[in-house]
Backbone atoms as SQL, in Angstrom:
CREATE TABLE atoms (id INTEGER PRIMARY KEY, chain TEXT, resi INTEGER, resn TEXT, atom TEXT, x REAL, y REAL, z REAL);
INSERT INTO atoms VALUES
  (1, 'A', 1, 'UNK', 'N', 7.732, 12.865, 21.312),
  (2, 'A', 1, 'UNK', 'CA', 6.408, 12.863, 20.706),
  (3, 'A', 1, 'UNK', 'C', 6.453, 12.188, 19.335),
  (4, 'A', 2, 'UNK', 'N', 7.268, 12.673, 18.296),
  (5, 'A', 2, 'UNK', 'CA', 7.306, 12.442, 16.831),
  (6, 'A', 2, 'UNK', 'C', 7.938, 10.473, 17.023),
  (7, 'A', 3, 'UNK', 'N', 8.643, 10.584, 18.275),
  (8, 'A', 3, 'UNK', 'CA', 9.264, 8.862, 18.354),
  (9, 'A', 3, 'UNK', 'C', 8.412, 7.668, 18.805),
  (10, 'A', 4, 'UNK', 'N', 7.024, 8.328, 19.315),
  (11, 'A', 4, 'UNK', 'CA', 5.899, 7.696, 19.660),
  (12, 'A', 4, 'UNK', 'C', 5.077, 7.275, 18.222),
  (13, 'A', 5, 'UNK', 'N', 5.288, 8.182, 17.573),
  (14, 'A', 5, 'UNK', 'CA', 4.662, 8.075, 16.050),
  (15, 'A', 5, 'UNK', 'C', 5.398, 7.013, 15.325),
  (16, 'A', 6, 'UNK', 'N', 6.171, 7.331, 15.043),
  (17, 'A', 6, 'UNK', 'CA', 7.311, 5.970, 14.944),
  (18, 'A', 6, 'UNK', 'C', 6.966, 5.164, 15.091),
  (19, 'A', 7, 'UNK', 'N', 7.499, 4.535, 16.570),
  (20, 'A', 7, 'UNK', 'CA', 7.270, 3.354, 16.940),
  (21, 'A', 7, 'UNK', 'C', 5.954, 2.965, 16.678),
  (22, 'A', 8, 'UNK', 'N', 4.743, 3.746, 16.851),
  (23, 'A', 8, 'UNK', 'CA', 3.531, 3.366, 16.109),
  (24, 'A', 8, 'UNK', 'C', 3.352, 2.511, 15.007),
  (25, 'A', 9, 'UNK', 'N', 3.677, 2.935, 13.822),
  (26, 'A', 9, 'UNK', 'CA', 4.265, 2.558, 12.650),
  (27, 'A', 9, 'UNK', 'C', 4.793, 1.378, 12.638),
  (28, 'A', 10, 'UNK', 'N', 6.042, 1.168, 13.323),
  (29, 'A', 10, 'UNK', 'CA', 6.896, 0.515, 13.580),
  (30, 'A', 10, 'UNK', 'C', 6.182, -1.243, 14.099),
  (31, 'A', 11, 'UNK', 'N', 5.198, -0.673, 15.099),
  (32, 'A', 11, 'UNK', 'CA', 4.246, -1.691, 15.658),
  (33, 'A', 11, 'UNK', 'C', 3.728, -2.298, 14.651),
  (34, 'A', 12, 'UNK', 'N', 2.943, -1.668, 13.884),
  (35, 'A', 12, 'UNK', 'CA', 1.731, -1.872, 13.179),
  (36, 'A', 12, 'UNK', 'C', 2.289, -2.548, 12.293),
  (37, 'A', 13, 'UNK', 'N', 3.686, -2.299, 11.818),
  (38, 'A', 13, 'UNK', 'CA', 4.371, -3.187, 10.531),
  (39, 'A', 13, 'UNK', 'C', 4.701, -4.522, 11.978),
  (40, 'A', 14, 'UNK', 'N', 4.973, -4.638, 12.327),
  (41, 'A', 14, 'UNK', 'CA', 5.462, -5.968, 12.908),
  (42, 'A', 14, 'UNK', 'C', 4.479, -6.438, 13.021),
  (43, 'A', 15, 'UNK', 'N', 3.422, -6.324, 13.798),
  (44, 'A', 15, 'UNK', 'CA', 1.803, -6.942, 14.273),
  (45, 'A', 15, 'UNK', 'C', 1.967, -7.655, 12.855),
  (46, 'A', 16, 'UNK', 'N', 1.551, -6.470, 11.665),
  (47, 'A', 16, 'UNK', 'CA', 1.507, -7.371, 10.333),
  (48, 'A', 16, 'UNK', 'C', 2.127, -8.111, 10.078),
  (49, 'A', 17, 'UNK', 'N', 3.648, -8.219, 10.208),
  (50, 'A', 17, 'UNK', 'CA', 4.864, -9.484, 10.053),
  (51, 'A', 17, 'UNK', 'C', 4.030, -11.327, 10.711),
  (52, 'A', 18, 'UNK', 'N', 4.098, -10.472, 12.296),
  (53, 'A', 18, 'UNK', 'CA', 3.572, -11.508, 12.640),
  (54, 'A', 18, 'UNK', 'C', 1.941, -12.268, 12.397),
  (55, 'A', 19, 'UNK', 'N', 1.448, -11.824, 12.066),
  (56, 'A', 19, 'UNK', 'CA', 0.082, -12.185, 11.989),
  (57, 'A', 19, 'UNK', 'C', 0.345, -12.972, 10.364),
  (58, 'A', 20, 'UNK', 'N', 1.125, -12.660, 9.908),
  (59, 'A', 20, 'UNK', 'CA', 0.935, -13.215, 8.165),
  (60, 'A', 20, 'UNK', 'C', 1.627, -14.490, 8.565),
  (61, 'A', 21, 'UNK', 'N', 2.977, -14.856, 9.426),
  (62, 'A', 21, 'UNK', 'CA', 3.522, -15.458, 9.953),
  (63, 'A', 21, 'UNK', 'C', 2.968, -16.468, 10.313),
  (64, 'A', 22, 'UNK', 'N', 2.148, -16.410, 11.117),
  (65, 'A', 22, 'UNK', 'CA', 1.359, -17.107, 12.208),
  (66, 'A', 22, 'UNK', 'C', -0.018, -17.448, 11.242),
  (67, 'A', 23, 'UNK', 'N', -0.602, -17.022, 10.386),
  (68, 'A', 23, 'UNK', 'CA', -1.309, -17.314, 9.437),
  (69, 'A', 23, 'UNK', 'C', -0.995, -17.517, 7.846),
  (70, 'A', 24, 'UNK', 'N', 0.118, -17.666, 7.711),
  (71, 'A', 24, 'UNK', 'CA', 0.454, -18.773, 6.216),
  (72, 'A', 24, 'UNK', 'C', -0.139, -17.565, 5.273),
  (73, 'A', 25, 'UNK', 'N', -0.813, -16.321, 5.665),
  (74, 'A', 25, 'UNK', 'CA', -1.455, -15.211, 4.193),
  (75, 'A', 25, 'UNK', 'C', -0.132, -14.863, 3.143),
  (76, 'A', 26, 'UNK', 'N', -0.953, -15.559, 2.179),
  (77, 'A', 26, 'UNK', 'CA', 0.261, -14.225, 1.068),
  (78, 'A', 26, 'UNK', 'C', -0.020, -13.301, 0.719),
  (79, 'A', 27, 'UNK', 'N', 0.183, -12.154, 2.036),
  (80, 'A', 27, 'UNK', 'CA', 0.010, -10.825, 2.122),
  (81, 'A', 27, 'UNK', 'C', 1.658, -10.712, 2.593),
  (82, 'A', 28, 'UNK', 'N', 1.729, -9.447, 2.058),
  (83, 'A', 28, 'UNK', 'CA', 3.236, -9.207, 2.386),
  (84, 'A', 28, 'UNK', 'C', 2.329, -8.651, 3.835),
  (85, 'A', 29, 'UNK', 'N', 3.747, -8.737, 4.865),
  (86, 'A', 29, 'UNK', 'CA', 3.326, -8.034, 6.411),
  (87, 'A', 29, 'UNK', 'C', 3.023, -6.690, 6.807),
  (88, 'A', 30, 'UNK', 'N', 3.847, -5.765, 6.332),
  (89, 'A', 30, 'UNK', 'CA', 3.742, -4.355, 6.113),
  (90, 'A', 30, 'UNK', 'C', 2.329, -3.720, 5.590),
  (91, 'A', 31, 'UNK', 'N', 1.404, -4.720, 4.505),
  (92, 'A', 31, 'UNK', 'CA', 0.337, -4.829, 4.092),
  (93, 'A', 31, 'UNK', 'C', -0.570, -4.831, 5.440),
  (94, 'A', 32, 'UNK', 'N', -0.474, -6.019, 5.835),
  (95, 'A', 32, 'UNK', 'CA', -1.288, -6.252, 7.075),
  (96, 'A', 32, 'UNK', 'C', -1.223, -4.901, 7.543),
  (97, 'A', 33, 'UNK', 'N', -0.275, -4.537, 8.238),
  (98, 'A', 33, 'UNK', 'CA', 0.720, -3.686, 8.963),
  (99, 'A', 33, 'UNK', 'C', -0.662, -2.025, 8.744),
  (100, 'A', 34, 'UNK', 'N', -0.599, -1.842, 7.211),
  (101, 'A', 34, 'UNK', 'CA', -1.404, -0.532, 6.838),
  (102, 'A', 34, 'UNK', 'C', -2.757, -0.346, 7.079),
  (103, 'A', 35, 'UNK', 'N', -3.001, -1.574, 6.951),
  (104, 'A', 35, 'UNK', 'CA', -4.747, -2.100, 7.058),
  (105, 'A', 35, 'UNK', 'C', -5.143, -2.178, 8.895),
  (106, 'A', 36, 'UNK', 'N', -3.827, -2.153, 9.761),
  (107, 'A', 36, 'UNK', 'CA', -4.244, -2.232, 10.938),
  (108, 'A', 36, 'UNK', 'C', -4.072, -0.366, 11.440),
  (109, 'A', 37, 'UNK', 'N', -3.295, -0.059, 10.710),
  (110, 'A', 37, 'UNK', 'CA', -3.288, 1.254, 10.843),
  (111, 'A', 37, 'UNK', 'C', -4.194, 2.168, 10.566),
  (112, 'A', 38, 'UNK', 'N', -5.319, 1.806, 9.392),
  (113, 'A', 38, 'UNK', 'CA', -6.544, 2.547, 8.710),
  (114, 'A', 38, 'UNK', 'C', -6.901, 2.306, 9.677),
  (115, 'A', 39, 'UNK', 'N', -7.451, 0.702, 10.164),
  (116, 'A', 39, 'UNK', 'CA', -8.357, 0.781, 10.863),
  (117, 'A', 39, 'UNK', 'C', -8.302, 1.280, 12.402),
  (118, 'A', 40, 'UNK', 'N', -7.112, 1.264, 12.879),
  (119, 'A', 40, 'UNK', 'CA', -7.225, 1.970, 14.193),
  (120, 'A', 40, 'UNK', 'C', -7.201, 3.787, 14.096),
  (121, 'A', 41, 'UNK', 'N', -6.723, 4.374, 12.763),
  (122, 'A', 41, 'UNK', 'CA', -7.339, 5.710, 12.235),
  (123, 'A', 41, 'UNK', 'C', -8.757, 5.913, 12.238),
  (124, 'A', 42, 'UNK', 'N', -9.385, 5.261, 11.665),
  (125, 'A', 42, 'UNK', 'CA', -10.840, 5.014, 11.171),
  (126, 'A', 42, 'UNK', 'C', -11.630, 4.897, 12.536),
  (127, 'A', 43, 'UNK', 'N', -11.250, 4.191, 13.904),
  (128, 'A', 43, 'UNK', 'CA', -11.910, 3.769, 14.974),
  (129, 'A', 43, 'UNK', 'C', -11.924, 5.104, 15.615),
  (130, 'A', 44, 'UNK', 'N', -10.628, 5.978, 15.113),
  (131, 'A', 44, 'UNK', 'CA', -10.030, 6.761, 16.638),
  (132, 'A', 44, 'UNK', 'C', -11.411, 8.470, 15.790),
  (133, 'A', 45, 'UNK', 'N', -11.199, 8.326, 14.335),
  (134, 'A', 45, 'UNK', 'CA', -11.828, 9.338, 13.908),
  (135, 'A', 45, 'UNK', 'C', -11.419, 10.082, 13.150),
  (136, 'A', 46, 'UNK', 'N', -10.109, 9.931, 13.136),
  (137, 'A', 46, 'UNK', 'CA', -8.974, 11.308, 12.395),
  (138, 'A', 46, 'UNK', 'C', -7.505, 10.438, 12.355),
  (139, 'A', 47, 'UNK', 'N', -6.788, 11.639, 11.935),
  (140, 'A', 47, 'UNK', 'CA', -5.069, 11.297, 12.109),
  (141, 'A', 47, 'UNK', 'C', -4.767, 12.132, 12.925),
  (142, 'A', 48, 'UNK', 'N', -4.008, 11.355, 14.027),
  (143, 'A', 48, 'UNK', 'CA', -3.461, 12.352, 15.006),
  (144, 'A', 48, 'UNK', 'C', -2.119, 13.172, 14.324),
  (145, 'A', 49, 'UNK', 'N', -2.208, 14.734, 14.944),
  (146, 'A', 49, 'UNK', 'CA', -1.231, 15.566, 13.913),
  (147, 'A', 49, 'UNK', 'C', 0.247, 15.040, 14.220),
  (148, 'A', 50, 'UNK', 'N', 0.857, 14.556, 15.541),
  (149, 'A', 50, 'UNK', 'CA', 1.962, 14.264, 15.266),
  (150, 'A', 50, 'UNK', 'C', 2.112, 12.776, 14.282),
  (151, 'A', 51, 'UNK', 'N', 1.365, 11.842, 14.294),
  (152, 'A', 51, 'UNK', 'CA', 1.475, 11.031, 13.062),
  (153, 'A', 51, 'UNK', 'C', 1.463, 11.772, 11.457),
  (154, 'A', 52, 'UNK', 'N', 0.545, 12.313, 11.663),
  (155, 'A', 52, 'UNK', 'CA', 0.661, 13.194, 10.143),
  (156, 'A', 52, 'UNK', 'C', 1.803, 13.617, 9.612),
  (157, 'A', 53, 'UNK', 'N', 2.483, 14.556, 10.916),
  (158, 'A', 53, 'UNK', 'CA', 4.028, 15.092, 10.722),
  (159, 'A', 53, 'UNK', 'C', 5.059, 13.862, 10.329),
  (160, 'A', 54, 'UNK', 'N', 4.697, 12.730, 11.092),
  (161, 'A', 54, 'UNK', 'CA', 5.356, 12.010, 10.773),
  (162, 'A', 54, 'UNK', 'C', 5.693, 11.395, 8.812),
  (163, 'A', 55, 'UNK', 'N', 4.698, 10.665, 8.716),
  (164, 'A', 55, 'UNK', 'CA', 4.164, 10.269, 7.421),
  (165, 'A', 55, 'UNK', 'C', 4.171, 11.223, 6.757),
  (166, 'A', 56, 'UNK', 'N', 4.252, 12.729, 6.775),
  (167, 'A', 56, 'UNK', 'CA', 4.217, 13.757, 5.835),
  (168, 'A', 56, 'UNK', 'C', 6.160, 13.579, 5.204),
  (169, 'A', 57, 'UNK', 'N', 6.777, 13.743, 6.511),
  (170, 'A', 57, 'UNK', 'CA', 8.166, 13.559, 6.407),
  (171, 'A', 57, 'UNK', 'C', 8.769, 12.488, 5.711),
  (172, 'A', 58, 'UNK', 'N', 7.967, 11.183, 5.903),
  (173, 'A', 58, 'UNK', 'CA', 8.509, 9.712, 5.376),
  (174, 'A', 58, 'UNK', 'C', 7.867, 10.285, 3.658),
  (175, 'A', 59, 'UNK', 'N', 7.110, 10.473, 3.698),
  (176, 'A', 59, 'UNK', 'CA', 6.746, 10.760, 2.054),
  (177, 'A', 59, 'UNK', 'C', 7.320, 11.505, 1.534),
  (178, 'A', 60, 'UNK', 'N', 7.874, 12.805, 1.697),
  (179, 'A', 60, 'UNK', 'CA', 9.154, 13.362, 1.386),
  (180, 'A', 60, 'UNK', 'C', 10.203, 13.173, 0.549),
  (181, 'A', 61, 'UNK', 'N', 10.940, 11.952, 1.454),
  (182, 'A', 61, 'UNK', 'CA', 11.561, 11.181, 0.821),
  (183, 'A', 61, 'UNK', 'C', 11.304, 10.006, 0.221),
  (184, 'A', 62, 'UNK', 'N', 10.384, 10.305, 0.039),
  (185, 'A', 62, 'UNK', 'CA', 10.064, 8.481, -0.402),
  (186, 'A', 62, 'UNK', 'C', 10.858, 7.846, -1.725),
  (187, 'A', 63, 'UNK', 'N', 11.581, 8.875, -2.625),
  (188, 'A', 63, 'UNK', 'CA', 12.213, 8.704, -3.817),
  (189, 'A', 63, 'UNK', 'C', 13.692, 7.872, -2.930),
  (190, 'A', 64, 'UNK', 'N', 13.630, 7.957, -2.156),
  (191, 'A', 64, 'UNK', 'CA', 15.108, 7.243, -1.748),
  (192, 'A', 64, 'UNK', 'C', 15.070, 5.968, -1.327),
  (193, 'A', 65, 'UNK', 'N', 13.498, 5.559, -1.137),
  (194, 'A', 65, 'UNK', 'CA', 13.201, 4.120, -1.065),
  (195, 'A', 65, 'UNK', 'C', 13.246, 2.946, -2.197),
  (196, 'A', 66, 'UNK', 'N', 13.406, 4.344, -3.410),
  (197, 'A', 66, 'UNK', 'CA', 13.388, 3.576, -4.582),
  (198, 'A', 66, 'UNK', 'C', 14.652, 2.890, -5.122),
  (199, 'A', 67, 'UNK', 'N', 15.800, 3.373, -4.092),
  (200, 'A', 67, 'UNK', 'CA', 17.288, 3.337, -4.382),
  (201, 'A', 67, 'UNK', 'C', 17.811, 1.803, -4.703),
  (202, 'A', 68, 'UNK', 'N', 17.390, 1.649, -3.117),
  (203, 'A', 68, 'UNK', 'CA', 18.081, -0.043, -3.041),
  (204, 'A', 68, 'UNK', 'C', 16.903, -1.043, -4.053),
  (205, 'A', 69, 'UNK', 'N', 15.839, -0.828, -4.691),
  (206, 'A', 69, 'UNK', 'CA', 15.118, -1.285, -5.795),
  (207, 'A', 69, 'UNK', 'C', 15.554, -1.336, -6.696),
  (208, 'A', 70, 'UNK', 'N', 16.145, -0.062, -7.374),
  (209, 'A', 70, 'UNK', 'CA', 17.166, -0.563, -8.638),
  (210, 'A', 70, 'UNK', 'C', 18.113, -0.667, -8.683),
  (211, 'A', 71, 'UNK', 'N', 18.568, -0.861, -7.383),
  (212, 'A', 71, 'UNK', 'CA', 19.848, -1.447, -7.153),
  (213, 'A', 71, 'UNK', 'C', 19.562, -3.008, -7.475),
  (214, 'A', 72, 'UNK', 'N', 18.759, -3.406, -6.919),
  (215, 'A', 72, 'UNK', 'CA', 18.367, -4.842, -7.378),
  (216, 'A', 72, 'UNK', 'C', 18.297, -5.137, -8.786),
  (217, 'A', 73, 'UNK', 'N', 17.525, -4.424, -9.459),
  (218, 'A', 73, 'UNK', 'CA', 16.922, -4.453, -11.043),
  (219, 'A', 73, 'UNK', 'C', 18.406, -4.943, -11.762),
  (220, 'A', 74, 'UNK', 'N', 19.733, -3.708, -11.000),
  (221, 'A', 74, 'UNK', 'CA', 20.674, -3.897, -12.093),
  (222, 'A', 74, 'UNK', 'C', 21.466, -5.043, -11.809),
  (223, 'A', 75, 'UNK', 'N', 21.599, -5.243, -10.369),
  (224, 'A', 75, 'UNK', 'CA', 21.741, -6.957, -9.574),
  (225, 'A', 75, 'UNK', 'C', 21.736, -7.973, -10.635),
  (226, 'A', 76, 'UNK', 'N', 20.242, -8.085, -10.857),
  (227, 'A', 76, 'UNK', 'CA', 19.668, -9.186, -11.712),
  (228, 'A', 76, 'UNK', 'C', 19.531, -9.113, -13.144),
  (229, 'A', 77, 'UNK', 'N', 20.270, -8.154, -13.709),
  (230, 'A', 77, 'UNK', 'CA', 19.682, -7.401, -15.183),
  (231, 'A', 77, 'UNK', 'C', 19.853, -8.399, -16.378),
  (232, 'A', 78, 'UNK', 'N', 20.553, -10.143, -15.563),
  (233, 'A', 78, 'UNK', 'CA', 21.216, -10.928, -16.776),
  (234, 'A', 78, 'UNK', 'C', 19.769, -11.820, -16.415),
  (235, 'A', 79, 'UNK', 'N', 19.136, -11.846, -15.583),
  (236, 'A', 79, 'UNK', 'CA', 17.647, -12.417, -15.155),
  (237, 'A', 79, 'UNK', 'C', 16.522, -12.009, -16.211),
  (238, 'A', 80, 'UNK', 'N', 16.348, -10.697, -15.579),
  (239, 'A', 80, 'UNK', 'CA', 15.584, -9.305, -16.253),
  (240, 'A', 80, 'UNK', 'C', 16.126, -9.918, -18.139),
  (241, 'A', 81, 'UNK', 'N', 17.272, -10.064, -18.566),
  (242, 'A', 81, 'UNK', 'CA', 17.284, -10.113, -19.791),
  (243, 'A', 81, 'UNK', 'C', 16.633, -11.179, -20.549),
  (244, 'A', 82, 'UNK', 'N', 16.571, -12.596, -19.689),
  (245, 'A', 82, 'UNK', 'CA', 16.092, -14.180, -19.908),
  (246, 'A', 82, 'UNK', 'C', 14.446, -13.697, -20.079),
  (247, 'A', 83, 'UNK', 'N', 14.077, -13.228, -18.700),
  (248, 'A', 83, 'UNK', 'CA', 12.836, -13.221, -18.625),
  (249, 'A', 83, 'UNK', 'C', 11.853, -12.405, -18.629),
  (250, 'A', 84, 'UNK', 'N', 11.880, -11.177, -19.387),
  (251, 'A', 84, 'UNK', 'CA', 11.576, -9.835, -20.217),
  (252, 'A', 84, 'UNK', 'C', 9.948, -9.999, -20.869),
  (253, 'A', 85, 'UNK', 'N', 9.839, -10.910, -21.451),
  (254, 'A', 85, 'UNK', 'CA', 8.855, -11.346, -21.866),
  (255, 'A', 85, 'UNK', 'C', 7.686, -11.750, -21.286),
  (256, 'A', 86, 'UNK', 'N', 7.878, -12.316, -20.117),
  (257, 'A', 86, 'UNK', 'CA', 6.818, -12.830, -18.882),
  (258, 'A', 86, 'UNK', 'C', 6.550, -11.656, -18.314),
  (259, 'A', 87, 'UNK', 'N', 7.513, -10.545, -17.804),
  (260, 'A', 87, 'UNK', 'CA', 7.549, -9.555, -17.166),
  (261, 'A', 87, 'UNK', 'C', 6.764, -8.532, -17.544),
  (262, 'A', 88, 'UNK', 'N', 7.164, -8.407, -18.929),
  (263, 'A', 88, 'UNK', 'CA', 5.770, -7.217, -19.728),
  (264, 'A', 88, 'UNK', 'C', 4.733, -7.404, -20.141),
  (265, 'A', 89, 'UNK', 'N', 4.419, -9.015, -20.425),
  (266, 'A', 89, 'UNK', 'CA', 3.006, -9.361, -20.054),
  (267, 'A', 89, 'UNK', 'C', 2.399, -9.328, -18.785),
  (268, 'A', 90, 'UNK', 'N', 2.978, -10.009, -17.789),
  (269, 'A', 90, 'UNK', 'CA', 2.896, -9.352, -16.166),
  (270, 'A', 90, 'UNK', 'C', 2.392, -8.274, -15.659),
  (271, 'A', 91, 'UNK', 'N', 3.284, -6.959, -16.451),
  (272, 'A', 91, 'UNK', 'CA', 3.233, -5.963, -16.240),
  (273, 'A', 91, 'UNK', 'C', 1.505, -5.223, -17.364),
  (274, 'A', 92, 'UNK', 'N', 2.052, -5.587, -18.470),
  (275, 'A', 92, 'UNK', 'CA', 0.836, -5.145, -19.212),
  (276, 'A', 92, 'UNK', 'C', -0.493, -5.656, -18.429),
  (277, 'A', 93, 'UNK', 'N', -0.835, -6.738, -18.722),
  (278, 'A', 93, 'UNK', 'CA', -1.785, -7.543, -17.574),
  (279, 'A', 93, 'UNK', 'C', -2.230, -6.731, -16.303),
  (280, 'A', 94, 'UNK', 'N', -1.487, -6.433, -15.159),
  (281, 'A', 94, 'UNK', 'CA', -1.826, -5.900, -14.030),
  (282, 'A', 94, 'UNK', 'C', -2.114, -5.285, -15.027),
  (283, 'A', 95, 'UNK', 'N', -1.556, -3.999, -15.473),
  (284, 'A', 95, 'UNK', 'CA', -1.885, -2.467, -15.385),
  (285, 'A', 95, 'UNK', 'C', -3.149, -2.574, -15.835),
  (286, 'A', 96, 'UNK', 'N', -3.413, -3.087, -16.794),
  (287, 'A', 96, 'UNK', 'CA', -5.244, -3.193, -17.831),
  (288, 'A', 96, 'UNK', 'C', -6.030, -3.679, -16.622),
  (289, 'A', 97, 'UNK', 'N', -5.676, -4.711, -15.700),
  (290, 'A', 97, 'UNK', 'CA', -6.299, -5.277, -15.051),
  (291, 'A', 97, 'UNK', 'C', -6.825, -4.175, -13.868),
  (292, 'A', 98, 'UNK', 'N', -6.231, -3.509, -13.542),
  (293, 'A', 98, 'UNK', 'CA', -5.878, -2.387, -12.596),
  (294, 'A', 98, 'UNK', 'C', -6.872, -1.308, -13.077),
  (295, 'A', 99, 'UNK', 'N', -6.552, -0.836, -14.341),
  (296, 'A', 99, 'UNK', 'CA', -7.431, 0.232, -14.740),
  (297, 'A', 99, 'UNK', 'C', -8.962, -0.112, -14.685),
  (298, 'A', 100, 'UNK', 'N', -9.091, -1.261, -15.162),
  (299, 'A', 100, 'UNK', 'CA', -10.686, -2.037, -15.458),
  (300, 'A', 100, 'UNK', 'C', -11.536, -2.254, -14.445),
  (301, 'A', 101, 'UNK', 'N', -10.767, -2.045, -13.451),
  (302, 'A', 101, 'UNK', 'CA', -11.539, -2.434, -11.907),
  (303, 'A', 101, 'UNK', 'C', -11.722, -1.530, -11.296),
  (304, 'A', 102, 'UNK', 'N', -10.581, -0.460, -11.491),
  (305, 'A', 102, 'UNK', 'CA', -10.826, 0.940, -10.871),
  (306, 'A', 102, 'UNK', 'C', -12.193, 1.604, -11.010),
  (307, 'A', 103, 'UNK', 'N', -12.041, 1.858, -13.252),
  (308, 'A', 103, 'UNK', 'CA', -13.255, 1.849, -13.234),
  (309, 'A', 103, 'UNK', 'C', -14.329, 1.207, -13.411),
  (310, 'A', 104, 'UNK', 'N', -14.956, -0.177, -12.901),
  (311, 'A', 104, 'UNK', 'CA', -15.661, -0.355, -12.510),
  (312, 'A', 104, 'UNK', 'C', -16.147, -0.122, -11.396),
  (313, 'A', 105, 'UNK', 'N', -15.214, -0.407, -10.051),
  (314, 'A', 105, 'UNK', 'CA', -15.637, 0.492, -8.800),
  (315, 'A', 105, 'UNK', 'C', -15.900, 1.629, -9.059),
  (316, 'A', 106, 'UNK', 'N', -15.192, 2.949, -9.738),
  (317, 'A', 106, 'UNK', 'CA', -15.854, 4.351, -9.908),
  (318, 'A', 106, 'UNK', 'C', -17.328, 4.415, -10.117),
  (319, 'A', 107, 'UNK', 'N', -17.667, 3.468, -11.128),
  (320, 'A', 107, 'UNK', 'CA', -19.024, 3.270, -11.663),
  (321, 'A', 107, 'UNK', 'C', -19.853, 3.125, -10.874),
  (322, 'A', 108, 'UNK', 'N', -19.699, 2.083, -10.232),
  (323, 'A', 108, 'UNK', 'CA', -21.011, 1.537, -9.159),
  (324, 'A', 108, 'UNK', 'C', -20.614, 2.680, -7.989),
  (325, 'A', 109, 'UNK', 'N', -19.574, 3.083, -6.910),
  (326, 'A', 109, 'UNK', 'CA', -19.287, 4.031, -6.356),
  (327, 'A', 109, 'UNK', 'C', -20.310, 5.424, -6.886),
  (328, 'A', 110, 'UNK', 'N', -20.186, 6.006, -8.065),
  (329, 'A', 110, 'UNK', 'CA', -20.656, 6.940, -8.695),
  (330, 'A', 110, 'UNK', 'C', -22.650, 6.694, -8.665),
  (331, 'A', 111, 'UNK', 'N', -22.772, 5.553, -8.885),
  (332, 'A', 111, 'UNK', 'CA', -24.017, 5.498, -8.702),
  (333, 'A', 111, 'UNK', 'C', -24.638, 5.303, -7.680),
  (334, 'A', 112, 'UNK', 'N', -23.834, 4.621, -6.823),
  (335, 'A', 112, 'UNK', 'CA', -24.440, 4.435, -5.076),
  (336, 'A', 112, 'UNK', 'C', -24.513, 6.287, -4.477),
  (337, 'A', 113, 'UNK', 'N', -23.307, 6.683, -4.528),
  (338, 'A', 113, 'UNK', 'CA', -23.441, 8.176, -4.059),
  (339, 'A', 113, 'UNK', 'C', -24.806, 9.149, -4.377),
  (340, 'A', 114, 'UNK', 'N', -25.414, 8.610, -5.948),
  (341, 'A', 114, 'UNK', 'CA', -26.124, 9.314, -6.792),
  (342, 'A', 114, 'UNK', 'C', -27.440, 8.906, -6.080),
  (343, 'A', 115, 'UNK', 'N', -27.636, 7.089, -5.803),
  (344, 'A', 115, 'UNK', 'CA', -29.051, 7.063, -4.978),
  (345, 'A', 115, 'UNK', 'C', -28.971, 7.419, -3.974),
  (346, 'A', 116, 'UNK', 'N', -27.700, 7.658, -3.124),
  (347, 'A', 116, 'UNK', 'CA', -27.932, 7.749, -1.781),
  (348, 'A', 116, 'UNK', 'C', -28.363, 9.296, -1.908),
  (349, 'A', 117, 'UNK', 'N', -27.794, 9.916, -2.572),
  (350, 'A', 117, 'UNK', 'CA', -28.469, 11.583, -2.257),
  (351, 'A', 117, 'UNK', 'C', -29.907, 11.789, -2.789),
  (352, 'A', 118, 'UNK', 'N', -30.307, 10.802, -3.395),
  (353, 'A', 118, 'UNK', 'CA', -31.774, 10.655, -4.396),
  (354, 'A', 118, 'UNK', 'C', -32.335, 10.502, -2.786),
  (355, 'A', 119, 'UNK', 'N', -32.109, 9.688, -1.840),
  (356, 'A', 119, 'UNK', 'CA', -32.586, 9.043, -0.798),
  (357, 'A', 119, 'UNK', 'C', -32.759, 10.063, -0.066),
  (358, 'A', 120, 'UNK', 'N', -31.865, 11.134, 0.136),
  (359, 'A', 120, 'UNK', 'CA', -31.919, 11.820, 1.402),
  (360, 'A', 120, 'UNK', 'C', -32.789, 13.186, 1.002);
């Protein structure tokens, strides 16, 4: 049962591999991969509970995904030292960029909810 969930997963990241593949997107595949997964969640109505169990478990651990990441960081740390400067503007950048949009969606979100109940 729980290996059906899996391979689910498993699908949905490849579909995405291939489809980015086969269409030149610079979307990472796994991306694709999540977005085919909402939406076949979203079609079906719910999360089925053995997927849940599943994804409850992968989140769990998810701190161990972070492993082989800074394993890289320290890989490259004579990189990271050259190019530090691009990186925390990079980084500063998204994050402001990130916050500013959030809330702007909250905003308009917050006010659509507000007419729609004005409506009903």
């Amino acid at each position: 049962m729980i290996l059906k969930f899996i391979a689910l997963l498993l699908v949905c990241q490849l579909v995405g591999e291939a489809f980015v593949v086969w269409t030149g997107l610079p979307i990472p595949g796994p991306v694709v991969g999540m977005i085919l997964l909402f939406v076949g969640i979203a079609l079906r109505g719910g999360i089925p509970q053995g997927l849940g169990w599943v994804v409850d478990g992968l989140l769990s651990h998810l701190s161990l995904l972070f492993v082989p990441a800074g394993v890289g960081v320290m890989l490259h740390i004579s990189m990271l030292r050259e190019e530090w400067p691009a990186i925390v503007v990079a980084l500063v950048l998204s994050t402001v960029l990130t916050i500013a949009v959030t809330g702007l969606l909250m905003t308009k979100l917050i006010g659509w909810v507000q007419r729609r109940r004005g409506e009903d």
